[in-house]
GUDO-51303 format. One record per residue (C-alpha): residue number from 1; z, x, y. Coordinates in steps of 0.1 Angstrom, whole numbers, plus 5000, padded with zeros to 4 digits. Example, Ala and Ser with C-alpha at 12.3 -4.5 7.8 and 13.67 -1.06 7.14 Angstrom:
<sites>
[site 1, [5078, 5123, 4955]]
[site 2, [5071, 5137, 4989]]
</sites>
This chain:
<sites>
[site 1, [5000, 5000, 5000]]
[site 2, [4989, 5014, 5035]]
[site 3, [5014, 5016, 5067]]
[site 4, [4990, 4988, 5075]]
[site 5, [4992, 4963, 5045]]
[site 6, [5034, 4967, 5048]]
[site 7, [5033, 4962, 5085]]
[site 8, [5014, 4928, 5080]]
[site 9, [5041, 4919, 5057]]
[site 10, [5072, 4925, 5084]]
[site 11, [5085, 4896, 5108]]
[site 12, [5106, 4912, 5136]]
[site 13, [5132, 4889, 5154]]
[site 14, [5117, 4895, 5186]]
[site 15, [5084, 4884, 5172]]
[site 16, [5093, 4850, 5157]]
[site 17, [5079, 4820, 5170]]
[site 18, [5102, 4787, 5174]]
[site 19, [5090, 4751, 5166]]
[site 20, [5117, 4724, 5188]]
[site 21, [5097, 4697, 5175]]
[site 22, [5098, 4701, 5132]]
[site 23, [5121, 4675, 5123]]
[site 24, [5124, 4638, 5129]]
[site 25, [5157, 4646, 5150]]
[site 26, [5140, 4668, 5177]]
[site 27, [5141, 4638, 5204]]
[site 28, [5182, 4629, 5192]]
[site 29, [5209, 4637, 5218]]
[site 30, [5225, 4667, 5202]]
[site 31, [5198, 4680, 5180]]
[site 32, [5169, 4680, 5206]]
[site 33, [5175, 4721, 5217]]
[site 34, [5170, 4731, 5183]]
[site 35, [5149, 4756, 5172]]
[site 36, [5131, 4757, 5138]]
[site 37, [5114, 4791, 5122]]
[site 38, [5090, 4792, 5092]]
[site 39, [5087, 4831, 5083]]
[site 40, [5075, 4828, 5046]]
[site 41, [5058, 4800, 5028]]
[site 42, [5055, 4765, 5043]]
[site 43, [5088, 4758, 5045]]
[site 44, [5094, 4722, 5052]]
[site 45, [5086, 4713, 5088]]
[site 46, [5073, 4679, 5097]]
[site 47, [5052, 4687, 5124]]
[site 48, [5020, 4701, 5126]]
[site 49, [5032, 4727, 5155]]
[site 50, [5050, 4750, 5132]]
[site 51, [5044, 4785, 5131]]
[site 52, [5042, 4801, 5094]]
[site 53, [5046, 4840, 5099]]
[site 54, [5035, 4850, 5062]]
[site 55, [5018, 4827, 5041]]
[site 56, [5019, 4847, 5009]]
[site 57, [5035, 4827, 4981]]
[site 58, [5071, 4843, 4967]]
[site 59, [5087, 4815, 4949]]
[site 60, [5109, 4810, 4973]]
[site 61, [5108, 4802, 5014]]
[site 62, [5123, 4819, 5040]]
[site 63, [5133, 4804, 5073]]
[site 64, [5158, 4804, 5102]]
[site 65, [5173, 4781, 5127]]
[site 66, [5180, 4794, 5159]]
[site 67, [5203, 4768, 5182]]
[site 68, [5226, 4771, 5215]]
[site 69, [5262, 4757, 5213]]
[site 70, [5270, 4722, 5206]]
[site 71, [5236, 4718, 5189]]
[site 72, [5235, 4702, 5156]]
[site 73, [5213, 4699, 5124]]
[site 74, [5209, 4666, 5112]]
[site 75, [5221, 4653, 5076]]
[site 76, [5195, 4660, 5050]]
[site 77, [5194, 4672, 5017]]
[site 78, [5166, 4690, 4994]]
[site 79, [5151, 4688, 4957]]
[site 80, [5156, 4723, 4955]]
[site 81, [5182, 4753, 4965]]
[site 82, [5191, 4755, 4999]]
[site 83, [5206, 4789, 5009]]
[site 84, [5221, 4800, 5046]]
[site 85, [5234, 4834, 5060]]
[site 86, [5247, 4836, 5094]]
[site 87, [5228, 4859, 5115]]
[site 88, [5246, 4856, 5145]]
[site 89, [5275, 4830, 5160]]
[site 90, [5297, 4813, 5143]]
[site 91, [5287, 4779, 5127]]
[site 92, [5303, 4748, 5108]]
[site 93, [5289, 4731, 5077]]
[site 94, [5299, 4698, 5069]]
[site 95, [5281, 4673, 5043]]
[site 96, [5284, 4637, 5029]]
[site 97, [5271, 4607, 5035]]
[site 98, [5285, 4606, 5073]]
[site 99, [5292, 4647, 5071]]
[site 100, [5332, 4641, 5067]]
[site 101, [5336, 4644, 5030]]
[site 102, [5339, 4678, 5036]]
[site 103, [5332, 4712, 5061]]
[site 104, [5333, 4748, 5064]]
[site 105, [5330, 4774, 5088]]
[site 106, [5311, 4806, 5084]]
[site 107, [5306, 4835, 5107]]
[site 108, [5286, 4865, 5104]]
[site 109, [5270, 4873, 5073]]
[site 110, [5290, 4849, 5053]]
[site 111, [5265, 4829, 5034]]
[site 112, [5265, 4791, 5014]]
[site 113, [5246, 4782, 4985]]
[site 114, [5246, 4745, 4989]]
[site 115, [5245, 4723, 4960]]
[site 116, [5223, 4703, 4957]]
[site 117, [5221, 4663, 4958]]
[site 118, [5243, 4661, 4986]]
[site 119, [5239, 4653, 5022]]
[site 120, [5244, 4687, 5043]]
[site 121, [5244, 4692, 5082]]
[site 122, [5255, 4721, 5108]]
[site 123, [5262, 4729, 5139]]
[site 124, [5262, 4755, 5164]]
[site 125, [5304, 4758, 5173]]
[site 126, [5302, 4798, 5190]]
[site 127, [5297, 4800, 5227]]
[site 128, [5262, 4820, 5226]]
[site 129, [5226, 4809, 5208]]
[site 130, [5233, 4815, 5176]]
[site 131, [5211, 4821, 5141]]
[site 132, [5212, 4811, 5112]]
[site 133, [5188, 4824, 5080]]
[site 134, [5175, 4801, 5052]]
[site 135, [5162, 4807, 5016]]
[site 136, [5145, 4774, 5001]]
[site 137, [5135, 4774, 4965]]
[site 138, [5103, 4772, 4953]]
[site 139, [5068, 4776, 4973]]
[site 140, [5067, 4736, 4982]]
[site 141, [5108, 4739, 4992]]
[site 142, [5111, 4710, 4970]]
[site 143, [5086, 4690, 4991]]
[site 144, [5102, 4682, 5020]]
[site 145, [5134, 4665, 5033]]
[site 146, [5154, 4638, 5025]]
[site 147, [5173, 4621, 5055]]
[site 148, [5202, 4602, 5056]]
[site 149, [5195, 4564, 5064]]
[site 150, [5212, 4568, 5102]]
[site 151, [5191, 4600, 5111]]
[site 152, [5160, 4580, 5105]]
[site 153, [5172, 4550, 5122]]
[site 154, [5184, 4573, 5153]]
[site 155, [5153, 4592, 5158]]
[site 156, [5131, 4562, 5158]]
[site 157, [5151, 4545, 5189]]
[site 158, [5142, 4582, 5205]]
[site 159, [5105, 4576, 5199]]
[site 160, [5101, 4600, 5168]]
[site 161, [5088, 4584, 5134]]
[site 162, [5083, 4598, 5102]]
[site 163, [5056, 4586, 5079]]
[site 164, [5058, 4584, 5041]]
[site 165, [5034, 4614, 5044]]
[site 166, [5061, 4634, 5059]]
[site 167, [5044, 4635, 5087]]
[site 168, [5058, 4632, 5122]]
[site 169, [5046, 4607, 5151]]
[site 170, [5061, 4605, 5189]]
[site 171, [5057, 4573, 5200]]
[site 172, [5066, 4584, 5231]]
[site 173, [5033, 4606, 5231]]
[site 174, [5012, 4576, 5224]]
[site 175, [5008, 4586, 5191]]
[site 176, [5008, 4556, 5160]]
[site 177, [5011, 4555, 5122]]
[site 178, [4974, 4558, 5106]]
[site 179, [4962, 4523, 5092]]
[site 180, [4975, 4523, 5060]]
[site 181, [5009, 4543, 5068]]
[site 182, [5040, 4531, 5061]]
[site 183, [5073, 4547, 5080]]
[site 184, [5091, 4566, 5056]]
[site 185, [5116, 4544, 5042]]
[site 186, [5154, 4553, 5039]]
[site 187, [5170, 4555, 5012]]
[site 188, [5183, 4521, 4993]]
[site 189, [5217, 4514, 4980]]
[site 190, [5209, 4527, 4943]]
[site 191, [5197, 4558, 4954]]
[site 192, [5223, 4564, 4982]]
[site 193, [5251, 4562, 4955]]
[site 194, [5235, 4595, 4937]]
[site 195, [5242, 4612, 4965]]
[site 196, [5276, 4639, 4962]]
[site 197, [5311, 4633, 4985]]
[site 198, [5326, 4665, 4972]]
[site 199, [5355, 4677, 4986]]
[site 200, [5360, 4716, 5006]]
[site 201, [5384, 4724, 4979]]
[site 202, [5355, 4717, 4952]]
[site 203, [5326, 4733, 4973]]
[site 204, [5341, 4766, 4987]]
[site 205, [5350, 4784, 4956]]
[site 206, [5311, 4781, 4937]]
[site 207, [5293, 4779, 4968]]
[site 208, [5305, 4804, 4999]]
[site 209, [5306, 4843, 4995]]
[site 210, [5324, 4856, 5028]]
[site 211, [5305, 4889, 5045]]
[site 212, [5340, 4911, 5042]]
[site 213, [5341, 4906, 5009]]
[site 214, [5307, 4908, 4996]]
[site 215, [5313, 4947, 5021]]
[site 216, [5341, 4953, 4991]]
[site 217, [5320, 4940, 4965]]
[site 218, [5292, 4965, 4970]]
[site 219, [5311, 4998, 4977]]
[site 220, [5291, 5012, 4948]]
[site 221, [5267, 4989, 4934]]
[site 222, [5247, 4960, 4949]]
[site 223, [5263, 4927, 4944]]
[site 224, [5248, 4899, 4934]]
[site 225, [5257, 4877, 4950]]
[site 226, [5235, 4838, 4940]]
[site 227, [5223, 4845, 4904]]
[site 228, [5229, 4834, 4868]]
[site 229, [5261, 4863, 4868]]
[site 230, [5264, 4860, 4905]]
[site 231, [5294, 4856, 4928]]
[site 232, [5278, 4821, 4933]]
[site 233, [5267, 4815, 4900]]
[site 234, [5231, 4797, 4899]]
[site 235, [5197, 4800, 4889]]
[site 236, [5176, 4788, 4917]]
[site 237, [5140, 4805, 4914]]
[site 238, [5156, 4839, 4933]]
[site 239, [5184, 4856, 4933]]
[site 240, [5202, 4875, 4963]]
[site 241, [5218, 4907, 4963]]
[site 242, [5243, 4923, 4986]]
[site 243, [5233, 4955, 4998]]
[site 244, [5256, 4985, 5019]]
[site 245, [5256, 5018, 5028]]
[site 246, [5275, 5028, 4994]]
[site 247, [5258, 5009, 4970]]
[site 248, [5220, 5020, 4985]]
[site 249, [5205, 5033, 4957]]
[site 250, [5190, 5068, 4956]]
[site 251, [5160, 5062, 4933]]
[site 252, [5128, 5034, 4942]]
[site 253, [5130, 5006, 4925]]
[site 254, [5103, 4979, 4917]]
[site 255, [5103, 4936, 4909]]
[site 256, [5079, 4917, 4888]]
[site 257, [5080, 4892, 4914]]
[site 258, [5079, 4896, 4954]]
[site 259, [5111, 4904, 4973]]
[site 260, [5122, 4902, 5005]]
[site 261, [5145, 4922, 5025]]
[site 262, [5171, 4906, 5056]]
[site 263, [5192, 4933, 5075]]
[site 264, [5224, 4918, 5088]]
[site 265, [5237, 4946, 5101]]
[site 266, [5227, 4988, 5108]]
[site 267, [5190, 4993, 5109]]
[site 268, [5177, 5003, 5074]]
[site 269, [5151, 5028, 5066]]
[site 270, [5124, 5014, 5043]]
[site 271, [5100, 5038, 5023]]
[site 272, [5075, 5035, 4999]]
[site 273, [5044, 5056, 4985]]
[site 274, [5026, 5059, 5015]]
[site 275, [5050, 5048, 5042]]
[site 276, [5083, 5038, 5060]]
[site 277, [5095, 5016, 5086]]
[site 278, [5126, 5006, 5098]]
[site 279, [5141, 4975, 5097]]
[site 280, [5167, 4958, 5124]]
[site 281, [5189, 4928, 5121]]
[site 282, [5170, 4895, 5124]]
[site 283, [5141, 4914, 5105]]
[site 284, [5123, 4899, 5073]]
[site 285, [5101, 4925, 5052]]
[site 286, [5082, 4911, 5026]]
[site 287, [5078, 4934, 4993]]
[site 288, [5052, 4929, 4972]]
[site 289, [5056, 4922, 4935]]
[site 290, [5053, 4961, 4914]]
[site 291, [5060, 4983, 4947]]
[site 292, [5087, 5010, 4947]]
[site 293, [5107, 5016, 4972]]
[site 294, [5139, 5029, 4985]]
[site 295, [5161, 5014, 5011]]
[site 296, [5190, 5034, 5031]]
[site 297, [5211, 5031, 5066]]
[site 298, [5189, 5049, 5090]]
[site 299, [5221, 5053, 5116]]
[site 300, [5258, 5059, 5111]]
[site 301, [5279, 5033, 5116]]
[site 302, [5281, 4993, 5094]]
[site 303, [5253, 4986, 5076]]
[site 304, [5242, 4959, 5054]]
[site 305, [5217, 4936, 5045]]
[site 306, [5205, 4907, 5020]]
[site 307, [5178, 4912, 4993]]
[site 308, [5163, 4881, 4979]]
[site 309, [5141, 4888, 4944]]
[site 310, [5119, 4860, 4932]]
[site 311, [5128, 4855, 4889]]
[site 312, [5101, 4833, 4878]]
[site 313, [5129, 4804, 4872]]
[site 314, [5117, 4772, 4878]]
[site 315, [5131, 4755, 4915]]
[site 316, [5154, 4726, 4910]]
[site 317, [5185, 4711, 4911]]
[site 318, [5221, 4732, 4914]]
[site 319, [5220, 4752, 4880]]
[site 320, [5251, 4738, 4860]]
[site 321, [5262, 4766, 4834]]
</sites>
């Protein structure tokens, strides 16, 4: 691979380009400053202004959302994994059918695994913009987003509606349903009662891995941290690894399937058979499936970052062992 065909394959956080209009809850009071970033694969935007940074499928998505304080993230929930580390600011997850069966708060570089068939939200509760990373199983993410019934109901008495194409329309735009388009329609009673109310006490010990921790965990070796022998135990279609000055290994090393690499903190030193490049916090590097290459702090100081590996796992539903 040429410095070339690796640079085309690197998203720098100064380079990423925001959607504020990808979800049904971009018109809402108290979602509408939110920003919404597709860096690998589709992702699961609803509008046809999204920007996606690397098409190249991984089995997997990566995204971000980048929002200023007091902004929220509307309940949803996805077919498949949905995975968050905190980039920056401090942030509070809650989920349920109205968000108050249950919440936590997570701060740099702690990240969540949330289960699956379960209504999540989150919010922006620091005093800067803050930024949060996503990792969505599968290349379709699971094919799109499920709202909960009052997010549809809200965002269509602020002109946004969502078609049963999961496709957005303003009506404040001018813009109609096609002949022949139904509004997406929320869920029923039956399918509402599927739908998880577990408690913090039940979702915090499978489901969050705290940054100082994960530091200890990796003094020597990567940990793994989502994975069938993980610290959050699950096999999603990826696996994440915990990476730190101590535990950076010495020799290349090489994946069967793509990978992708997410500083959190230090800059990093990338190098493979033909080139290097150094990677900064916010950065996402795409590796390509077979290429070896070695990864190591580039500066003195903290240094860690996330490294997500595709497995050839099929994307689903929380992996119950």
């Amino acid at each position: 691979m040429t410095q070339h065909d690796i640079e085309a394959r690197i998203v720098r956080y100064g380079e990423l380009q925001p959607c504020k209009t990808a979800f049904i809850d971009a018109h809402t009071p108290g979602s509408d400053q939110k920003e919404n970033f597709t860096i690998i694969g589709g992702g699961v935007s609803e509008s046809a202004d999204q920007h996606v940074h690397i098409t190249i499928p991984h089995g997997f998505n990566i995204g971000a959302a980048g929002q200023p304080p007091k902004c929220r993230n509307s309940l949803h929930d996805h077919r498949t994994a949905e995975a968050f580390f905190v980039l920056s600011g401090r942030w509070r997850f809650f989920w349920g059918r109205y968000g108050d069966a249950g919440e936590v708060v997570l701060e740099k570089g702690d990240i969540f695994n949330i289960p699956t068939g379960i209504f999540r939200g989150f919010e922006n509760i620091g005093t800067d913009y803050g930024m949060i990373m996503a990792i969505l199983g599968g290349d379709d993410a699971g094919g799109g987003v499920m709202w909960a019934p009052q997010v549809i109901e809200d965002a269509a008495e602020h002109g946004l509606v969502l078609a049963e194409t999961g496709k957005l329309y303003d009506t404040k735009q001018g813009a109609t349903l096609p002949e022949g388009v139904s509004p997406m329609p929320v869920m029923d009673t039956e399918e509402l009662a599927k739908r998880g109310e577990p408690t913090t006490a039940q979702v915090l010990p499978n489901h969050v891995a705290r940054y100082w921790d994960l530091m200890a965990l990796s003094d020597r070796t990567p940990a793994l941290v989502i994975g069938e022998t993980g610290v959050l135990r699950d096999k999603p279609g990826f696996e994440v690894n915990f990476i730190t000055r101590g535990s950076a290994a010495n020799a290349a090393s090489q994946f069967a399937h793509p990978s992708v690499l997410m500083p959190v903190t230090g800059h990093w030193k990338v190098t493979w058979d033909g080139g290097e490049t150094t990677l900064a916090p916010g950065d996402t590097m795409s590796v390509p499936e077979g290429l070896g290459h070695k990864m190591a702090p580039s500066m003195t100081g903290e240094a860690a970052l996330y490294q997500i590996t595709g497995t050839g796992d099929p994307a689903g539903l929380t992996w119950k062992s």
